[in-house]
Each structure stands twice: as structure tokens, then as C-alpha cells.
C-alpha positions in Angstrom: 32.3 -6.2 94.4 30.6 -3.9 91.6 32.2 -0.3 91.9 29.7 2.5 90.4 30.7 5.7 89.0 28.1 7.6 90.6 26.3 10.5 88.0 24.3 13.0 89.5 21.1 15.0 87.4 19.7 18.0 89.0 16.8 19.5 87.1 16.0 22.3 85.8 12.6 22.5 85.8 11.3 19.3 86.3 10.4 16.2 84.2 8.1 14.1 82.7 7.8 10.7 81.9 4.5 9.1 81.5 3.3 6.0 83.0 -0.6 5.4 82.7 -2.2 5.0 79.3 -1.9 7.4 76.2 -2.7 10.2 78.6 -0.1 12.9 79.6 -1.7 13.5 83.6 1.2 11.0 85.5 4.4 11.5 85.7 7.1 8.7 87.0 9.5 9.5 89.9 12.6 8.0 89.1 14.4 6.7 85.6 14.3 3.6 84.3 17.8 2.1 83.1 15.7 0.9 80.1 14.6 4.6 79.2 18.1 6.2 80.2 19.9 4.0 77.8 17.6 4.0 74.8 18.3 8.0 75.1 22.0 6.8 75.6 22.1 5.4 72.1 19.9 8.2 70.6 22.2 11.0 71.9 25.1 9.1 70.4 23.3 8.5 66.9 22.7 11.8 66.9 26.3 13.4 67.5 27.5 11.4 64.7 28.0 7.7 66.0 26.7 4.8 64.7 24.5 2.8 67.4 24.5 -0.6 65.6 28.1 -0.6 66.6 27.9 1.0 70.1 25.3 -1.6 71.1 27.8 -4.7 69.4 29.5 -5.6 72.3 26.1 -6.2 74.6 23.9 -9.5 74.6 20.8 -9.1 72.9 17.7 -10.4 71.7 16.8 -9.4 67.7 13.6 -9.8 66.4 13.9 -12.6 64.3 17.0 -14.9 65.0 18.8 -16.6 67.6 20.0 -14.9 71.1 23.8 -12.9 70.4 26.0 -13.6 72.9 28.1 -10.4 74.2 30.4 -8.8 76.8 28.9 -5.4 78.0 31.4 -2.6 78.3 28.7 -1.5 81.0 26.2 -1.8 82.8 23.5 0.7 84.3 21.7 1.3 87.5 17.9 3.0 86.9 18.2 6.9 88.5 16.7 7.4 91.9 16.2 10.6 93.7 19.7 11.7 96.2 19.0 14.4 98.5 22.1 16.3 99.6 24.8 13.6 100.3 22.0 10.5 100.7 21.3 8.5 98.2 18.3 6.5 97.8 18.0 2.6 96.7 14.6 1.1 95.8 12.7 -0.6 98.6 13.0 -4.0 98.4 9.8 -6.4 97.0 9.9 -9.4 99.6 9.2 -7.7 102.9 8.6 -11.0 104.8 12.2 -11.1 104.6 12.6 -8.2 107.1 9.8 -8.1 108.9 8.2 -10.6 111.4 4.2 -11.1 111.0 3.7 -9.1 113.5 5.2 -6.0 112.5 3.6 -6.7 109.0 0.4 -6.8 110.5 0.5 -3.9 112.9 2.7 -1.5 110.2 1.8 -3.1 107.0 0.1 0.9 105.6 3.5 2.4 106.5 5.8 -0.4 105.4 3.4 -0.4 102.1 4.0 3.0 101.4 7.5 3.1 101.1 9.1 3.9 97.5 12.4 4.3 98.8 15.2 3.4 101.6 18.7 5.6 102.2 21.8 3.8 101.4 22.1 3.2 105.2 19.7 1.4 105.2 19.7 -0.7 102.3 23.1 -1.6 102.9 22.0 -3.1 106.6 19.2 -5.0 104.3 21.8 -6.3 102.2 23.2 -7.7 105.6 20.3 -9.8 106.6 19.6 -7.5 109.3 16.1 -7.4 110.6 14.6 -4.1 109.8 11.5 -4.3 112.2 13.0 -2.0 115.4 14.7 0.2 112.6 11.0 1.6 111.1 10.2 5.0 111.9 7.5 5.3 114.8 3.7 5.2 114.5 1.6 8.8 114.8 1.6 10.5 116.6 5.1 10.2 117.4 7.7 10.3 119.9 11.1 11.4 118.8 12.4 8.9 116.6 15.4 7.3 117.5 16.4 4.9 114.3 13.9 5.5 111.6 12.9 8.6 110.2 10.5 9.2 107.6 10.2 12.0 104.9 7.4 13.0 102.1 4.8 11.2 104.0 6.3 8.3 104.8 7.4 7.5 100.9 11.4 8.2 101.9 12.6 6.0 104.6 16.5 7.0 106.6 18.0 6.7 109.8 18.4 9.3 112.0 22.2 9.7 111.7 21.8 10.4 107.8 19.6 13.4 108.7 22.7 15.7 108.9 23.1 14.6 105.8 20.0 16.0 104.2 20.0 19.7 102.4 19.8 22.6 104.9 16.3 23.6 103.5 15.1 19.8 103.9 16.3 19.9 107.7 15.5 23.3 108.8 13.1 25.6 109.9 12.5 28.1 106.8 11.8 31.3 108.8 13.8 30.0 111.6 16.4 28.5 110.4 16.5 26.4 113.4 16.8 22.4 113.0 13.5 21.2 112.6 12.2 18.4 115.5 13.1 14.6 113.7 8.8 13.9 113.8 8.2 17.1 111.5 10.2 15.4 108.9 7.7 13.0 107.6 5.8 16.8 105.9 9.2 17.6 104.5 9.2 17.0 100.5 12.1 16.1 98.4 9.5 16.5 94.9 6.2 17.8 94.3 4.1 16.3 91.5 1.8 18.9 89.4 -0.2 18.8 86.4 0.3 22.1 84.6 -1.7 23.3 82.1 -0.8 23.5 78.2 -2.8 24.8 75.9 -2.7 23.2 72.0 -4.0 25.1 68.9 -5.9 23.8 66.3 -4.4 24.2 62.6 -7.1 24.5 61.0 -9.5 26.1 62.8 -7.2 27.8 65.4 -9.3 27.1 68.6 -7.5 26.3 71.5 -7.9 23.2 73.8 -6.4 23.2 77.3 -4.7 19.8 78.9 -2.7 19.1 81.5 0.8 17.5 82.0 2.5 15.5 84.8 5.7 17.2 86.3 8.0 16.2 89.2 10.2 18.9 90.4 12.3 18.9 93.0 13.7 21.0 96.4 16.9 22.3 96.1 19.6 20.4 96.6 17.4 16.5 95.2 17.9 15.3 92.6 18.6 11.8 90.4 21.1 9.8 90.8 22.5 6.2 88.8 25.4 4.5 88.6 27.6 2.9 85.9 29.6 -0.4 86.7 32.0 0.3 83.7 33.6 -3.1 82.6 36.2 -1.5 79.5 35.1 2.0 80.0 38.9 2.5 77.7 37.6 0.4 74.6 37.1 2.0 71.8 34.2 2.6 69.8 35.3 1.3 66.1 34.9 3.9 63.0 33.8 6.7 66.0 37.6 7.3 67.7 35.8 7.5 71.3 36.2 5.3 73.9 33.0 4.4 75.8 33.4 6.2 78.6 34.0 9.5 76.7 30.8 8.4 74.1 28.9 8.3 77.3 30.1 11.4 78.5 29.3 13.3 75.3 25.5 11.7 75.3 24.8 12.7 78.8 25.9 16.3 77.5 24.0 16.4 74.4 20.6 14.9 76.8 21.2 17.4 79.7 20.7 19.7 77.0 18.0 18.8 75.2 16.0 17.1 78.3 15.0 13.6 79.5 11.7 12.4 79.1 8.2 14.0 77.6 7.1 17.6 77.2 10.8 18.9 76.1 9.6 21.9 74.1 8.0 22.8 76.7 11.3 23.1 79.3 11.0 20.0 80.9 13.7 17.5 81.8 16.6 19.5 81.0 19.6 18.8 83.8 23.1 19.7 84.4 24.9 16.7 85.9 28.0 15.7 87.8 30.1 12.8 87.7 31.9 11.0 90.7 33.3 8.0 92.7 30.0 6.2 93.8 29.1 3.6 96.2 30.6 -0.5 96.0 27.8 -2.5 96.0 27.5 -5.8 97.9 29.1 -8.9 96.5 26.2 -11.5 96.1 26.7 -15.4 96.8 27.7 -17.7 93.5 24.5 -19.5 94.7 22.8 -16.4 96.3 20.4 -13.6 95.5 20.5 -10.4 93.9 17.8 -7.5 94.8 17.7 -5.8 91.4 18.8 -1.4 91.0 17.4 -1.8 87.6 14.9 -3.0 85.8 15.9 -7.2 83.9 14.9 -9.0 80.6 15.8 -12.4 81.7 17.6 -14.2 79.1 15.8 -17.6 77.4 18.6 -19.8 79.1 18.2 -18.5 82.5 14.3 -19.3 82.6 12.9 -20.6 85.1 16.1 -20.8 87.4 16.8 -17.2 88.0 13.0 -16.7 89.3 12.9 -19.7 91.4 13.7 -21.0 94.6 13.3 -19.6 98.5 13.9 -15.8 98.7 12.9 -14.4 95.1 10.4 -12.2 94.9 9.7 -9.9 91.6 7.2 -7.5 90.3 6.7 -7.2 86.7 5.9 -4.1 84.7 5.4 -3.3 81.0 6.9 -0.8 78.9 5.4 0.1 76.2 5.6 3.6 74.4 6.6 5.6 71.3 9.8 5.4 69.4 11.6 8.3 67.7 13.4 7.2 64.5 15.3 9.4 61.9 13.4 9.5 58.4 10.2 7.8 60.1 7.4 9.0 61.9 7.0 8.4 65.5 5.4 4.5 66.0 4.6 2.7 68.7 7.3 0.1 70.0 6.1 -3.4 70.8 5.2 -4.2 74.6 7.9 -5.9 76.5 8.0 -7.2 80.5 10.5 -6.4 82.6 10.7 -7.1 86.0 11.2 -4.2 88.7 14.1 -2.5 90.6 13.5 -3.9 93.8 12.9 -7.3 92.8 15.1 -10.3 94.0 16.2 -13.0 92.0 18.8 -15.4 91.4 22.4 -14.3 91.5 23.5 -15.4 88.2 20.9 -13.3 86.3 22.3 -11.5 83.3 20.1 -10.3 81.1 20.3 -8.7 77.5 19.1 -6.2 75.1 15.9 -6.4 73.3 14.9 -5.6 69.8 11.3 -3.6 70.4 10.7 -2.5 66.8 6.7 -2.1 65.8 5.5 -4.9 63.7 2.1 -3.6 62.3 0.6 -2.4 59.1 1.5 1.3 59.9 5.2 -0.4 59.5 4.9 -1.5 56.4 6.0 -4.9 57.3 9.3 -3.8 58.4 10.9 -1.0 60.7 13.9 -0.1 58.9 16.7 -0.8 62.2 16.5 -2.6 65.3 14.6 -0.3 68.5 16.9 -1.7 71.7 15.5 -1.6 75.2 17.7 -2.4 78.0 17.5 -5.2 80.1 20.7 -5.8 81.7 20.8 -7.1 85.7 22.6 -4.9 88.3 22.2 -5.3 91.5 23.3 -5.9 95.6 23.8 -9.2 96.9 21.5 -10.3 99.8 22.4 -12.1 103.0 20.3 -14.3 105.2 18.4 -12.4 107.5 19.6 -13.2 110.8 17.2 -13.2 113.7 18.9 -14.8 116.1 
């Protein structure tokens, strides 16, 4: 079964990380494993290593050339929000899987609107256990007594992972007093803001006010991902560290200098922690996989990994700019990844990609490879069982 080393980010003051357009209003909840590593290798390049050779030992896709095989020292779970001593998994894409027609027709709003389920949960998922008498109840309700929902609805746990929670999550804050299960749903574990900048013109010195996405959240919430190390003691050639202790010193250097966009500014800036994390579920040699981060599929495991009964996926794009030593800040080419959440076949690997711009403003030519990650990690599903 894949064992994570669990690592822990509690932020400062927030963070950004766009997600609509060119525009800076949006901000993203959790961390992709595709934008965590690429400021991986960054960090490492800049403390001196070389990331040509810290990205060797991973499959990848180059621009131009066949596939390269590799043997990943690692591989990475996106970061979703923990709060207190519950973590939180992506919900699942296929909800037929859980739920009868019935209780997708009469809950389908609430069932809709959940982001994210509590390990609990997830793990009784994982199962094949149905998950219809385990939803939190309709409003107005009664006193819950297996499902309890937070933020609206958009955090879904069970009621004996409450205790779990932070005190200031759980509690009255005048009071002090346990707050009644049904108040939870109001309780927040982020707020998102747009907070107002203000830019100055060079030239002319007038100012211009626009506004930026933050998440922030309550005390005691935070992000959370986990590493399935596979030779976290190799070592790095020409840099002395072993991986494990490269990625120590890059999470360092980034909790430092922030995660994300607007980092002049304060944002994404973290101190972290790192400890034993959960086992995963073993999937099935002929079984499925629901996905804890985002998955490049490679050329050779097209269509099979995305075919047959139980996958379901949802596809995103990531696009963006791309910082590069000596060159000014470019786009990077438009790739498709399918989502955290989605299920596919169990033997889905994955590899690296090389993103690098290829336009005019390139000059033909971008002088190094610009990786994104798209390595599968995941749980293993059972067959629901309904009896």
C-alpha cells in the first residue's frame, strides 16, 4: 500500500493562485501537484542544484523526441486543506458510484456542491461502501447523526471527526460552549477576498487600483500533501544531497519566499511541518484508481487507462507564465491534465512534460526544458457493495 509522508503548510497570510483568464480576481483553493513541483525544481535551481539532473530519474515527455523512460524517486499528492487533525481528500468525480438515483435526484444541489470529503469518509468510499444514508441532512435540519457539513456544505465529515476539528471551528466564540452539529454547515475553514492593490504608472505616476484573489484561512487549517518517497536516500549526482534532504531544503527556501502569485505583496508565505501520513488503499492489478493529483497519461497507456466500467475523469488546462533565469517571463504552452478526483485505470503512471513556449517572442527556441508534473497517485477503489 502507498505510505505518505504527510507535510503540513499553514499560511501566513494567505495565497494566491489564479485560475480564470489573465485576470488576478480568483484565487484556487487547494495546490496542484503540477504547480508544487515546478516550484520544487525552481527552489532547488535556485539553492544551487542543477534541475536537469534532479528531474533525470522521472519519465518524461520532451518537446521534440521520443518518450524517456524513468523510475521516480517520488511521487506527489496535490495539497488539500486539513483542519486540526482531519484531513481532507478530493470528492470523488463518478457519484453514480455512491449514490442511488434517488438520492441523486432528491440531493443532487448538495451532493454537487461538495469540493471535499474527510479522510473518514473517503476511506469508507474507497471501500465500496454506499454513501447515500452517510450525507449530511437536508435544511432545515435535525441533528445530524453521520454526516456533517461545514463552509456551506463545500466540506463534507462524519460526526465522530468533529472532535477532531480546531476548538475555534467547533465552539461557540463568546461562549465557548460546543456549538450544536447543524450550526456547523456556517462554520468556515477559508474565506476568499479580493483585496485591493494599487499599481503606479512610471511614466506618468497616476495610480490605478485592482484587485487580487486571496484565500486565508482560520486558525488551526491549513494545506496538506503527501510524498510516496520510492529512494528518498539516493543521491542527487554533482549536488551531495539526497532527495529527501533536496526536498527538504526547497520547501524551506518556498515557505520563505511564498507559493503562488502576488508574493511581494505577502502572500503565500508558510511555515510547514513534516510527519508520518496516512497509507493509502492498495488498488486491484485490474482495478481503479481515484486520482489525489492531477495525471498526464502517457502515449502507451491511451486509451486503456480511460476506459472501461467505473472511470470517470474531468479534464482541466493549465496554462500560465513561466519564470526562467536570464529570460523574461513567457507564457508556457497549454497542456490537459485530468483532475484529482478523477478515476481511472489502476495501472496509470504518468510522466513529466516539457511545457516550453514555442512562439516568435521565443525566438524559435526556449533555452531549457519547462517540466510540469503529471505523475498518477492515488487510492484504490472497491466495488460498491449494496447488498
Amino acid at each position: 500500500m502507498p505510505k505518505l509522508t504527510e507535510y503540513r503548510l499553514t499560511f501566513r497570510a494567505g495565497f494566491h493562485l489564479g485560475i480564470r483568464g489573465v485576470g488576478l480576481e480568483k484565487s484556487a483553493l487547494h495546490l496542484p501537484a503540477d504547480t508544487l513541483f515546478a516550484a520544487l525544481v525552481d527552489a532547488h535551481r535556485r539553492a544551487g542544484g542543477d534541475p536537469d539532473v534532479f528531474v533525470a530519474p522521472f519519465p518524461r515527455l520532451p518537446l521534440d523526441g521520443a518518450p524517456v523512460e524513468g523510475d521516480p524517486p517520488f511521487r506527489l499528492t496535490s495539497a488539500f486543506p486539513f483542519a486540526g487533525r482531519v484531513r481532507f481528500f478530493p470528492m470523488p468525480i463518478p457519484l453514480p458510484r455512491w449514490f442511488t438515483p434517488d438520492t441523486l435526484r432528491d440531493r443532487r444541489k448538495a451532493i454537487k456542491g461538495i469540493r471535499f470529503v474527510s479522510e473518514a469518509l473517503f476511506r469508507r468510499m474507497a471501500a465500496g461502501e454506499p454513501m447515500d444514508d452517510r450525507l449530511f441532512p437536508t435544511e432545515p435540519p435535525p441533528t445530524p447523526t453521520t454526516g456533517v457539513a461545514l463552509q456551506g456544505g463545500r466540506f463534507w465529515l462524519t460526526v465522530e471527526e468533529v472532535a477532531d476539528l480546531p476548538e475555534t471551528l467547533r465552539t461557540h466564540p463568546r461562549t465557548g460552549k460546543p456549538l450544536p452539529l447543524r450550526a456547523l454547515r456556517g462554520r468556515k475553514l477559508f474565506a476568499q477576498t479580493r483585496v485591493p492593490h494599487v499599481t503606479v504608472d512610471r511614466i506618468t505616476s497616476a495610480s490605478e487600483v485592482f484587485h487580487a484573489g486571496r484565500v486565508s484561512f482560520a486558525p488551526g487549517c491549513g494545506l496538506w500533501f503527501g510524498v510516496a518517497w520510492q529512494r528518498p536516500e539516493e543521491t542527487i549526482p554533482g549536488d551531495g544531497l539526497t532527495y529527501r534532504e533536496a526536498f527538504r531544503r526547497a520547501l524551506a527556501i518556498l515557505a520563505d519566499d511564498g507559493l503562488g502569485g502576488e508574493r511581494s505583496t505577502g502572500y503565500g508565505a508558510f511555515g510547514w511541518t513534516e510527519d508520518e501520513g496516512p497509507t493509502l488503499p492498495e488498488a486491484e492489478p485490474d482495478g481503479l484508481l481515484c486520482l489525489l493529483s492531477r495525471y498526464h497519461p502517457r502515449r502507451t497507456e491511451l486509451p486503456r487507462v480511460l476506459l472501461g466500467e467505473g472511470t470517470a475523469y474531468e479534464l482541466t488546462a493549465v496554462g500560465g507564465w513561466l519564470r526562467s533565469w536570464g529570460e523574461a517571463a513567457q507564457r508556457r504552452r497549454r497542456l490537459w491534465l485530468l483532475a484529482e478526483g478523477s478515476v481511472v485505470r489502476a495501472d496509470a503512471a504518468g510522466d513529466l512534460v516539457d511545457v516550453r513556449p514555442l512562439y516568435p517572442a521565443s525566438n524559435g527556441r526556449f533555452p531549457h526544458p519547462v517540466w510540469r508534473y503529471g505523475l498518477a497517485l492515488g487510492a484504490g477503489l472497491k466495488e460498491v457493495d449494496r447488498g
